[in-house]
C-alpha positions as CSV (number, residue, x, y, z in Angstrom):
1,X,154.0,46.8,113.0
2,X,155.9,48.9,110.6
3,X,158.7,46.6,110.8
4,X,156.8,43.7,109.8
5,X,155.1,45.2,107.1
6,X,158.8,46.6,105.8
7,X,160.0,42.5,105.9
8,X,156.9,41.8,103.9
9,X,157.5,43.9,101.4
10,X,161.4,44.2,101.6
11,X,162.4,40.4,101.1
12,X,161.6,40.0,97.6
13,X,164.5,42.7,96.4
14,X,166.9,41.4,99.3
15,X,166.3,38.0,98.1
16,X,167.4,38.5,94.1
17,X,166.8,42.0,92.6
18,X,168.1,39.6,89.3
19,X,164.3,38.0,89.4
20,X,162.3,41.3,89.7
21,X,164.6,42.4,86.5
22,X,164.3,39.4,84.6
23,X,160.3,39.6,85.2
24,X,160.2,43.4,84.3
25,X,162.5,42.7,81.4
26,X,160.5,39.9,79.8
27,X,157.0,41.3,80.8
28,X,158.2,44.9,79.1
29,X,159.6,42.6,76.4
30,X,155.9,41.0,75.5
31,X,154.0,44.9,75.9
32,X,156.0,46.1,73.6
33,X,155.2,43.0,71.3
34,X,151.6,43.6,72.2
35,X,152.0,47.3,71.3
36,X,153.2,46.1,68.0
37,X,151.0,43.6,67.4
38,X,147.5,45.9,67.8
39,X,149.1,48.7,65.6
40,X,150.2,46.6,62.7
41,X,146.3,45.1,62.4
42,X,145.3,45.4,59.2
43,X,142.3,44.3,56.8
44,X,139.9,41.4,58.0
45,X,141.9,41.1,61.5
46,X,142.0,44.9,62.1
47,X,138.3,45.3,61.1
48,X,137.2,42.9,63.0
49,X,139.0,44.0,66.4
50,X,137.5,47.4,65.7
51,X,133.6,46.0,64.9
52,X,134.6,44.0,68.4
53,X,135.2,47.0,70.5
54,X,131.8,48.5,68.7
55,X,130.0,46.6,70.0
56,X,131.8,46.3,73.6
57,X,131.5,49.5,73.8
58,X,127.7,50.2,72.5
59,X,126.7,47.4,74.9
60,X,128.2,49.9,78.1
61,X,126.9,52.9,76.5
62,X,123.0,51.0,77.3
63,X,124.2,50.1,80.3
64,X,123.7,46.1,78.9
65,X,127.4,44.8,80.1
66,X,127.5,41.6,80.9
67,X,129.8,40.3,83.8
68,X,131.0,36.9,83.7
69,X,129.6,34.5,86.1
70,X,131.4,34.7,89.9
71,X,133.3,32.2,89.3
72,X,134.5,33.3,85.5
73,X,135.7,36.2,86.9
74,X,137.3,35.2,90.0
75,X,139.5,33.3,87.2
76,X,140.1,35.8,85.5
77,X,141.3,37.7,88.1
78,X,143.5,35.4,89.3
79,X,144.5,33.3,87.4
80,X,148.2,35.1,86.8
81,X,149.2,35.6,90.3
82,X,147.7,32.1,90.9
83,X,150.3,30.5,88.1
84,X,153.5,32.8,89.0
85,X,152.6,31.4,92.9
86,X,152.7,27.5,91.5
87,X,155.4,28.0,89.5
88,X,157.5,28.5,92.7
89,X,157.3,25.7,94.1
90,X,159.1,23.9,91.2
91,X,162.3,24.9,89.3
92,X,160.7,25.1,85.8
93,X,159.4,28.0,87.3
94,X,162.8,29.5,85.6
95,X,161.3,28.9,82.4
96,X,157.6,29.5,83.2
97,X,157.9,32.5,85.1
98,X,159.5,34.9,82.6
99,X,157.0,33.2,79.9
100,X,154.3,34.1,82.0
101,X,155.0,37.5,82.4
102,X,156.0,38.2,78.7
103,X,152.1,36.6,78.0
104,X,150.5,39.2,80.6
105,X,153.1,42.2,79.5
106,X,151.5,41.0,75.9
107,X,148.0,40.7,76.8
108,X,147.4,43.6,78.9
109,X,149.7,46.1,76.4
110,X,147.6,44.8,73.1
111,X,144.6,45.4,74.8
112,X,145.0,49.0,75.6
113,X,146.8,49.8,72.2
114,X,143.7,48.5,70.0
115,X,141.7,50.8,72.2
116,X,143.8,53.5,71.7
117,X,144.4,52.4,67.8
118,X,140.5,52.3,67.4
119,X,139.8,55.9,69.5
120,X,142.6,57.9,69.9
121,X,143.1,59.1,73.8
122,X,139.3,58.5,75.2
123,X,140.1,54.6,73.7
124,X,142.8,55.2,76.1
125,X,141.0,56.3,79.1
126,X,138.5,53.8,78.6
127,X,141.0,51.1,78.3
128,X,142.2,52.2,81.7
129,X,139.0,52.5,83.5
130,X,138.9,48.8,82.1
131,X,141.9,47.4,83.1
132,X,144.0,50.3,84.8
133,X,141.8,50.6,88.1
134,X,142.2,47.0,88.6
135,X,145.6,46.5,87.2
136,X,146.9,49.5,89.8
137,X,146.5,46.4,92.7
138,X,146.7,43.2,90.3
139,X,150.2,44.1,88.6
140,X,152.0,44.7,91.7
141,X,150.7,41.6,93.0
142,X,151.8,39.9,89.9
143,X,155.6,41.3,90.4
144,X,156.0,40.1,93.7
145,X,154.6,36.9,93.3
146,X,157.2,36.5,90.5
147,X,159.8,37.6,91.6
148,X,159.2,35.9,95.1
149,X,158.5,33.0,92.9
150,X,161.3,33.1,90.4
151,X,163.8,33.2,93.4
152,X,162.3,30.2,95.0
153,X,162.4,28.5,91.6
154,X,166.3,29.2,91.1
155,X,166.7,28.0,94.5
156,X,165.1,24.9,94.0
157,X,167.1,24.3,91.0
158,X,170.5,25.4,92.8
159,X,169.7,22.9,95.8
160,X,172.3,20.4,96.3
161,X,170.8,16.7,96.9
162,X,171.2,15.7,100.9
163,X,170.0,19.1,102.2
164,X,167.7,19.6,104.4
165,X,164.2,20.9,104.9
166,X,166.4,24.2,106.3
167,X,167.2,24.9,102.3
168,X,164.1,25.3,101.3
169,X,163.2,29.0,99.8
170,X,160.3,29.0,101.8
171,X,159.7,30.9,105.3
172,X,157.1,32.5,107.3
173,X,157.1,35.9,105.0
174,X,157.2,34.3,101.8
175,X,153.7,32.9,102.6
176,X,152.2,36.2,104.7
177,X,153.4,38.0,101.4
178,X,151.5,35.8,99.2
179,X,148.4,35.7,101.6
180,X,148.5,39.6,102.1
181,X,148.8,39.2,97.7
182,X,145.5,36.8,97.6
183,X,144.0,39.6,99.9
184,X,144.6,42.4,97.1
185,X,143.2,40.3,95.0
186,X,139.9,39.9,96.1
187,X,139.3,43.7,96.5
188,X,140.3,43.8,92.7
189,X,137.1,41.2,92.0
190,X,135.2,43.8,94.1
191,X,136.3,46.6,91.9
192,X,135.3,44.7,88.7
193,X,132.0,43.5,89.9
194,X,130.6,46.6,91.4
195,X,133.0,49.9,89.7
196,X,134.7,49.3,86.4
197,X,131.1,48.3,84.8
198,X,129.7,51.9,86.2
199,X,132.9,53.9,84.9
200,X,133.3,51.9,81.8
201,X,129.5,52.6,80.6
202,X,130.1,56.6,81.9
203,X,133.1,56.9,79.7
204,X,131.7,55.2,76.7
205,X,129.1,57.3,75.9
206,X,131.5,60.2,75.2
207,X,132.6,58.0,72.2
208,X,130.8,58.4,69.2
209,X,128.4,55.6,68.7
């Protein structure tokens, strides 16, 4: 058993460590663009990010959230591993995958800056009760889908024409990696339909209204 969960979750790096460095590089790449971005707000866009979080915020203070439909948030959940994973099976993924995962590095590292821009270090822990608590099982995901993915991609591209079926990137653990992924993925709906909301509203109300 052990043995099979080590080839699960060894393959990616023994495949190409180059494709887990180019997804880190570029996704650390777009935080640090997000970062930038939510600091340097300033006037109408920075005032209205603020009165947006407000009112986020005063809506988990009463408790009044409200949660996208199922299916909404099912999308939103998985919709990044979901495109990393379809991007394998063709070699644009060379292109698509390291945009993809400077967007996420971008969107996930803007997010918690205006937070902490707007409140300091409880804008912070909100922002990770938010998206941290999820994100502890979703970003992992992400990375190995990608880099899995990435690999598959520059195979594809590097495949000579007359092979066979044999030279293919995929095998038996690239798809028990991405089910045991699609598995981790649904406990993170479960945490944002039933925790975050309760944690989120807890930790608001120690911000001043």
């Amino acid at each position: 058993m052990r043995r099979a969960v080590a080839g699960i979750w060894g393959s990616p790096a023994a495949e190409g460590t180059s494709a887990l460095v180019v997804t880190a590089v570029f996704f650390t790449l777009g935080g640090l663009f997000g970062c930038l971005m939510a600091f340097r707000a300033q006037g109408g866009g920075g005032d209205a990010l603020t009165a947006y979080l407000d009112q986020f915020l005063a809506s988990a203070r009463e408790g009044a959230l409200v949660l996208p439909a199922l299916p909404g948030l099912i999308w939103r959940s998985v919709r990044w591993p979901l495109a990393v994973f379809l991007f394998g099976f063709t070699a644009l993924g060379l292109i698509g995958i390291p945009a993809l995962s400077a967007l996420r590095g971008f969107f996930l590292a803007f997010s918690i800056a205006s937070f902490a821009r707007a409140y300091g270090r409880l804008g912070i822990e909100v922002a990770f009760l938010l998206l941290g608590i999820t994100g502890l099982l979703a970003l992992p995901v992400f990375f190995l889908l990608a880099t899995q993915s990435f690999h598959a991609a520059w195979s594809l591209a590097c495949r000579g024409e007359g092979q066979g079926r044999r030279a293919l990137p995929y095998h038996r653990d690239y798809f028990l990696r991405s089910g045991f992924c699609a598995g981790a993925m649904g406990v993170c709906i479960l945490l944002e339909c039933y925790l975050v909301p309760v944690l989120v509203s807890g930790t608001a109300g120690l911000l001043n209204p």
